[in-house]
C-alpha positions in Angstrom: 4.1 5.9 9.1 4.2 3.4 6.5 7.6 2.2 4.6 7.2 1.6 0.9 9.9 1.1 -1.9 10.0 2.3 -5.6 12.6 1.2 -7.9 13.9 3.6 -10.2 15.8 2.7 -13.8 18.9 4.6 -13.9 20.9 5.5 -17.2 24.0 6.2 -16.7 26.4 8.5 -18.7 30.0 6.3 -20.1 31.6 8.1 -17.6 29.1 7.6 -15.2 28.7 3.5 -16.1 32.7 2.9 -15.3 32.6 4.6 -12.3 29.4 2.5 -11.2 31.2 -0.3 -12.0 34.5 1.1 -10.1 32.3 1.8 -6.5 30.8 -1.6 -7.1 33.8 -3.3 -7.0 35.3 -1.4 -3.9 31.9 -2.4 -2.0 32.5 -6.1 -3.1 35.9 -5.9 -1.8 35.3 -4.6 1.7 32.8 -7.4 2.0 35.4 -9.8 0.7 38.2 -8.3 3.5 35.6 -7.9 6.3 34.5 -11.3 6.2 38.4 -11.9 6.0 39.0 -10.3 9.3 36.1 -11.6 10.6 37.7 -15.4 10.1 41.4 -14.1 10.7 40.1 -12.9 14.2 38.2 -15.4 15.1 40.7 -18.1 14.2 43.3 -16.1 16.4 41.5 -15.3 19.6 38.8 -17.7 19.6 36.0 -14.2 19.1 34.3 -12.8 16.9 34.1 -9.4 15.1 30.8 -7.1 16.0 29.6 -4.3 13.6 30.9 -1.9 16.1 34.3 -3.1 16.3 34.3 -3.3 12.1 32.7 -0.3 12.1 36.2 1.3 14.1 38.2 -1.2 11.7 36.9 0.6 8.6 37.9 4.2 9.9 41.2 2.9 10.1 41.0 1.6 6.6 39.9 4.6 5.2 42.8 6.6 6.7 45.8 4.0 4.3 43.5 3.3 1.3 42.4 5.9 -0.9 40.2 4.7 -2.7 38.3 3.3 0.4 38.3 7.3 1.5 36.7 8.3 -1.6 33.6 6.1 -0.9 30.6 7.8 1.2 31.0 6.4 4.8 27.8 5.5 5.6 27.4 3.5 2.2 30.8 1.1 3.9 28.8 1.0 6.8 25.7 -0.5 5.3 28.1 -3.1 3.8 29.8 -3.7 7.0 25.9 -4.0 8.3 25.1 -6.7 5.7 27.9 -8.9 6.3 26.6 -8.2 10.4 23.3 -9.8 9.2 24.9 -12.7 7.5 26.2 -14.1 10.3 22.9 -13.4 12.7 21.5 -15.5 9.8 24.1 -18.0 10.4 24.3 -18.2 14.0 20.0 -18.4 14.3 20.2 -21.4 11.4 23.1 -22.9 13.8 20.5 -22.4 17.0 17.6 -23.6 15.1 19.2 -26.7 14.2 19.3 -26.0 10.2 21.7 -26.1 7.6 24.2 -23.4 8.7 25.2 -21.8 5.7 28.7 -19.8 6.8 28.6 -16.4 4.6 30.9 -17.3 1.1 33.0 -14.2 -0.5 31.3 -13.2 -3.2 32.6 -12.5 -6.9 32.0 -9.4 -8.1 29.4 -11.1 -10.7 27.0 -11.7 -8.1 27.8 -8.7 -5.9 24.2 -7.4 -6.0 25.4 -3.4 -5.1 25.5 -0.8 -2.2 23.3 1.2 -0.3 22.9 4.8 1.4 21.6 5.5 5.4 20.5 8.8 4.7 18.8 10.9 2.4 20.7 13.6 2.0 24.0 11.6 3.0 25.3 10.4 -0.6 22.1 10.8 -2.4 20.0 13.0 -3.1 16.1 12.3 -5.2 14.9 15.1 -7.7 12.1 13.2 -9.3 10.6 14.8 -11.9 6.9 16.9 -12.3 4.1 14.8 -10.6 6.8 12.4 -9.6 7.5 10.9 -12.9 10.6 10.1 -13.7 13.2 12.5 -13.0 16.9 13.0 -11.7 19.1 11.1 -8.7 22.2 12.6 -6.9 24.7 10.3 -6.1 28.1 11.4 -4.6 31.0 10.9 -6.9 28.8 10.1 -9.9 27.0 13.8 -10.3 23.3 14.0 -11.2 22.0 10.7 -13.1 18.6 10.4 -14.9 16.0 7.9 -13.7 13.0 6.7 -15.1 10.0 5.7 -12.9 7.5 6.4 -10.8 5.9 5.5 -6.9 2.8 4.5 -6.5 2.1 6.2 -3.3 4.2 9.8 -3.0 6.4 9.9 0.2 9.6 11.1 1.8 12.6 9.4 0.8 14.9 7.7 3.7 17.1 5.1 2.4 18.5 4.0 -1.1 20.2 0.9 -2.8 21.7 0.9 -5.7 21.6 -2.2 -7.8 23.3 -4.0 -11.1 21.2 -6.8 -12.4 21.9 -8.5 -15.7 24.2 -4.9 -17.1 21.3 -2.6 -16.0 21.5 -0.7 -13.1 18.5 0.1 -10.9 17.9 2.7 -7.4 15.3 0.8 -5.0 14.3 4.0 -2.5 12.5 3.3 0.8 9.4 6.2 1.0 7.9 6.8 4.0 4.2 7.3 3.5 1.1 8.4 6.2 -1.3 5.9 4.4 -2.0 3.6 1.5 -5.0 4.8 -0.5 -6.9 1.4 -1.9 -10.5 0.6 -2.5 -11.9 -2.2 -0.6 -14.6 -4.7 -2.5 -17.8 -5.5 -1.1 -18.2 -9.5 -2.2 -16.7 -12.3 -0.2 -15.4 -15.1 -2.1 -13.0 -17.6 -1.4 -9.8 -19.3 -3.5 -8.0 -22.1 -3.7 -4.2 -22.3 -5.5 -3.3 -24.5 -7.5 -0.5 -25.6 -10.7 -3.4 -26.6 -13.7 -5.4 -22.7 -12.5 -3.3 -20.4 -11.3 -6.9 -19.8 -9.0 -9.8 -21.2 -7.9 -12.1 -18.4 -7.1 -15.3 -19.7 -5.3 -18.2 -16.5 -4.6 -21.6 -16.6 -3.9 -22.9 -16.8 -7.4 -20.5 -19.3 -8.9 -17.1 -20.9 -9.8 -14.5 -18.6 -11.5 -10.6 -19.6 -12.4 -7.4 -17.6 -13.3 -5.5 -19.0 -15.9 -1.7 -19.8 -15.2 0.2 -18.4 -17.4 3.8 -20.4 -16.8 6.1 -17.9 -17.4 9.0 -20.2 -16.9 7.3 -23.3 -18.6 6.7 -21.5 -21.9 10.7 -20.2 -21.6 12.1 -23.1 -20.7 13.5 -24.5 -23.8 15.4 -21.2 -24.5 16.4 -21.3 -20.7 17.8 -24.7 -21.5 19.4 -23.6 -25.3 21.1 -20.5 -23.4 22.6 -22.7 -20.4 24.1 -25.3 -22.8 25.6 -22.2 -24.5 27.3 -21.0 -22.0 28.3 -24.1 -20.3 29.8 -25.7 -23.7 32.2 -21.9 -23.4 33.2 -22.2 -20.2 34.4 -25.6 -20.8 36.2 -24.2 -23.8 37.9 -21.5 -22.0 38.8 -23.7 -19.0 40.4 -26.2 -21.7 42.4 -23.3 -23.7 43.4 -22.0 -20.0 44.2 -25.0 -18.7 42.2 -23.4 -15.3 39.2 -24.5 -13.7 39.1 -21.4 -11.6 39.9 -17.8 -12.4 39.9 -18.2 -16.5 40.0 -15.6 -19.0 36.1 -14.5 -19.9 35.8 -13.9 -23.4 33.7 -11.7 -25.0 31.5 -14.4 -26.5 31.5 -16.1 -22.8 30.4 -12.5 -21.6 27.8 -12.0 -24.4 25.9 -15.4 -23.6 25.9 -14.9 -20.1 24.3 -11.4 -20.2 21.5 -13.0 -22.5 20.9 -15.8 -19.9 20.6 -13.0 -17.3 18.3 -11.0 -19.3 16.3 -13.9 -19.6 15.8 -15.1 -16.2 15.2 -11.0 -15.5 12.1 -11.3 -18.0 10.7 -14.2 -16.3 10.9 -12.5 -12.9 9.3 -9.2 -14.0 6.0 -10.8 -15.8 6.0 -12.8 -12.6 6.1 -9.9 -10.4 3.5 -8.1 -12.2 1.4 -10.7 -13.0 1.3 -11.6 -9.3 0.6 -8.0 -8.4 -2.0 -7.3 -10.2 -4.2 -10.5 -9.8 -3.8 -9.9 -6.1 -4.9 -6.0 -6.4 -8.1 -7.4 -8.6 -8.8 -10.0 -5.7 -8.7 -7.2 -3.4 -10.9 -4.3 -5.4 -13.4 -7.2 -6.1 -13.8 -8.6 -2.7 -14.2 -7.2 0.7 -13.9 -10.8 2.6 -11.6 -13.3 1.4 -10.7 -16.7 2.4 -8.0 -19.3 1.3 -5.6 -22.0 3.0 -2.6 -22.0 4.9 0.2 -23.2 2.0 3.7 -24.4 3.5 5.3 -24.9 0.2 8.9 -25.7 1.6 6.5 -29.2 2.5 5.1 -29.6 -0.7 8.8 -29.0 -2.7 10.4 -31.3 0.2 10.4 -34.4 -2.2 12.0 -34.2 -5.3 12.6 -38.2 -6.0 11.2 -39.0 -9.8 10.9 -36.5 -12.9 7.2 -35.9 -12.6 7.8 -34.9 -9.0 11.0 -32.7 -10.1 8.6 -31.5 -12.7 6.1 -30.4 -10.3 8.4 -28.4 -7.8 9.7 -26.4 -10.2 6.0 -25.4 -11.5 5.0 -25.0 -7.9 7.9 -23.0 -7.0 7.7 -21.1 -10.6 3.9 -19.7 -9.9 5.5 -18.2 -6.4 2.7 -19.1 -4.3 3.7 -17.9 -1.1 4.6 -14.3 -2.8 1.3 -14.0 -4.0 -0.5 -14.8 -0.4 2.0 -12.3 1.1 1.0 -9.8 -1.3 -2.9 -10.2 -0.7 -2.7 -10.1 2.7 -0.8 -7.0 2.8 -3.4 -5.3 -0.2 -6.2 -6.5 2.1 -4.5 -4.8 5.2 -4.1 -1.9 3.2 -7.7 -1.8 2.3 -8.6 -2.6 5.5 -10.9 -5.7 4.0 -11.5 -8.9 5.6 -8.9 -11.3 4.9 -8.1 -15.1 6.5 -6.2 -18.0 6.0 -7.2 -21.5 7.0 -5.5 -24.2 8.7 -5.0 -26.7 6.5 -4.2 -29.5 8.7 -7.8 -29.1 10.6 -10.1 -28.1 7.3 -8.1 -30.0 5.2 -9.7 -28.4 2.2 -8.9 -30.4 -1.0 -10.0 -34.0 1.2 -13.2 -32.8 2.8 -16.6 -32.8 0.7 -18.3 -29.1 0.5 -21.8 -30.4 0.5 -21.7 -32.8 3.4 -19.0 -31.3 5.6 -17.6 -35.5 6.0 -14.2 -36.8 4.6 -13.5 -39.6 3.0 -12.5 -42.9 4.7 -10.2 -43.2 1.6 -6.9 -40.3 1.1 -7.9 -38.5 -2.3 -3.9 -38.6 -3.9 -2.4 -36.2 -5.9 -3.6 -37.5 -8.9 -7.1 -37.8 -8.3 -8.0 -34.5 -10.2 -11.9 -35.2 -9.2 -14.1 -34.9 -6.1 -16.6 -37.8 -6.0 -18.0 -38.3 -2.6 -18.8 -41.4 -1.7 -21.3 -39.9 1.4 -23.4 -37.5 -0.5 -22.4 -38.5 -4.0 -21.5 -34.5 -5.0 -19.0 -34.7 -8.3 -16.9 -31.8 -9.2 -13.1 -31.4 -9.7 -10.8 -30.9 -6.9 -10.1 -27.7 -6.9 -13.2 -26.6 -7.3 -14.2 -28.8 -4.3 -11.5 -26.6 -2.3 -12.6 -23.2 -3.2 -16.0 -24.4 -2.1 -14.9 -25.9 1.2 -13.3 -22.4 1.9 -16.2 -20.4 0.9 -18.4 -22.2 3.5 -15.3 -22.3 6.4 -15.1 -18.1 5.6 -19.2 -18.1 6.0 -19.1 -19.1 9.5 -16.2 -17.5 10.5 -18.2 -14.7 9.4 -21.5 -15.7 11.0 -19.4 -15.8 15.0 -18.8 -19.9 14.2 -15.3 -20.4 16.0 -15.1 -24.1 15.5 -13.5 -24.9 12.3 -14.5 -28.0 11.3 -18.0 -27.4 12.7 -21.3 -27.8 9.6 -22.9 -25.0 11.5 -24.3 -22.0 9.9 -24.1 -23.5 6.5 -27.8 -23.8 6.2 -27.8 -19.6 6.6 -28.0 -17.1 3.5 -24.8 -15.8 2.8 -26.3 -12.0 2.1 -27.3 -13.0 6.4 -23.2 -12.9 7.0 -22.1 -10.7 4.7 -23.5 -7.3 3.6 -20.5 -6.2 2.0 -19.8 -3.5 5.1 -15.7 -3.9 6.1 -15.3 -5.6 9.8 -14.4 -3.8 12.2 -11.0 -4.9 12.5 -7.3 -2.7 12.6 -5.3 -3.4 9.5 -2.2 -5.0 10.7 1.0 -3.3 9.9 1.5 -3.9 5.7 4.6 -5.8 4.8 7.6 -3.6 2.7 7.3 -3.8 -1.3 8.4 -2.4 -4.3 6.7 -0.9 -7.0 7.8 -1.9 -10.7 10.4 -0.6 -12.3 9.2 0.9 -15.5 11.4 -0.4 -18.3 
């Protein structure tokens, strides 16, 4: 069984909205006072808290505050649980020799929500005919309509309930037998990049995907909303006289909410567009290729404004999202799909014709491939896509040594007839499905 998430739009009633807000602050507060007791305890006997011993904590809780005793149990305990992870992420970054990171109380502003064990236990789904829509149960709150759909029916297990930017949203786990998705029957090879979104090198020629920059072509009503609300809170902090815990006005709270919004926009035509240029990849081609990308690496370096400039396009196009998601598509189409070590192929130095590399280190800036062995000219990326295309050929055609020029002289319909490998699609990573607005 397969795990697959679908988030769900909810719209709540007035009633319904201030009691959302209510439970959210109550959940925001227990994290606040468990990672309280956590420090108090530790500070005091030199150990630490386990969930366990939290877990027997919050009974006790529940027993003096009523409104704690109001909450559904298990949805505490999945609070209790996050903090838990926090600090496994804490102590493995401490172990690992990287910046700790000691879990921070959170506000109630960035409290992201609360979530259910059970379905069944606090929640209850009653989506609506073929699946569509619908109604959601939640304890306390009564029946609340929803608005969306899954992609792939299945039996709800978990739920969390979320508040971004004043909207509030369900995100249900689904367990599901399979994944039904076509598998293409061309092999083709891409390379990423900032100037194309993709590279796309196939047997019968060069193809790119535009970028579209959702960030870049919002970024100067990004920057016009962050001065807004920056040149308020200074105002507010002067009238106050407080740096800290100021009165939010409502103009304060109106800008803010835009800015939210905002950002929110950005991240859904992200998501989507990202989705469905790796679902096209994967209903197009059967076998696909493309290179390793560590882009913590390549966003190390932030010294200069081009290179400032450059991170935040590289990091705005999501490019290790969009490999994750067309691995797990080609996993769930059981296709043919392989990433490249870059170090070894190096894909963007070595020439595609001649298989050589260049006694000279292309930079970044060099934008064309001219080699000085063979004398082939084409731009870089290009260049890549191509130097994939063959590397996927002889993996293909049995070749195991990766920088090897075998098998390139062979046609490619001799490696690839379009029939799936005969491989078993590794488990699929957890996802969710779009919310429909």
């Amino acid at each position: 069984m397969l795990n697959r998430k679908v988030t769900y739009r909810l719209y709540p009633n007035v009633e319904q909205e201030a009691r959302l807000q209510e439970t959210l602050g109550l959940h925001q507060r227990l994290y606040n006072a468990a990672l309280e007791e956590r420090i108090h305890v530790y500070r005091e006997t030199g150990k630490g808290l386990s969930f366990a011993d939290q877990c027997k904590v919050l009974t006790q809780w529940r027993k003096t505050v009523p409104a704690l005793a109001s909450l559904n149990a298990q949805s505490e305990q999945v609070t209790l649980k996050r903090l838990h992870l926090a600090f496994q992420h804490f102590f493995r970054r401490v172990k690992n020799g990287e910046t700790p990171g000691f879990p921070r109380f959170k506000s109630l502003r960035r409290y992201p929500g609360w979530g259910y064990k059970t379905h069944g236990d606090g929640w209850n789904l009653h989506p609506g005919e073929n699946g569509k829509h619908g109604k959601m149960y939640l304890q306390g709150f009564g029946l609340v309509p929803i608005r969306g759909k899954a992609r792939t029916p299945g039996t709800p297990v978990t739920c969390e309930i979320l508040h971004k930017a004043g909207k509030w949203f369900a995100s249900v786990t689904l367990e599901v037998e399979a994944i039904p998705r076509e598998c293409g029957t061309e092999m083709g090879a891409f390379d990423w990049g900032v100037a194309d979104f993709l590279t796309i090198a196939a047997p019968h020629g060069i193809e790119t995907v535009k970028n579209p920059r959702h960030l870049r072509n919002q970024l100067a009503e990004l920057k016009r909303l962050s001065k807004e609300v920056s040149r308020k809170v200074v105002a507010a902090q002067k009238m106050s006289g407080r740096k800290k815990g100021f009165p939010v006005s409502h103009s304060l709270r109106k800008a803010i909410h835009a800015l939210a919004c905002l950002h929110a926009k950005i991240v859904r035509s992200r998501k989507d567009f990202l989705h469905q240029t790796s679902a096209w990849l994967v209903e197009r081609f059967g076998a696909l290729a493309t290179e390793a990308l560590n882009v913590q690496s390549m966003t190390k370096s932030g010294k200069g404004s081009r290179k400032k400039g450059l991170n935040r396009e590289i990091l705005s196009s999501s490019p290790s999202a969009f490999l994750q998601m067309t691995k797990t598509k080609a996993e769930e189409a059981g296709s043919w799909y392989e990433e490249a070590p870059t170090r070894e192929i190096k894909p963007t130095q070595r020439c595609h014709a001649c298989w050589e590399l260049p006694e000279e280190r292309k930079t970044l800036s060099d934008r064309q491939h001219q080699c000085p062995h063979c004398g082939v000219t084409c731009s870089r990326d290009e260049n890549a896509a191509l130097v994939l295309l063959r590397w996927l050929q002889q993996r293909l055609a049995g070749d195991t040594g990766l920088c090897s020029p075998q098998g390139a002289g062979q046609e490619l319909s001799d490696v690839w007839s379009g029939v799936r490998p005969g491989v078993i699609p590794a488990p699929a990573m957890k996802h969710e499905t779009h919310a429909i607005p």
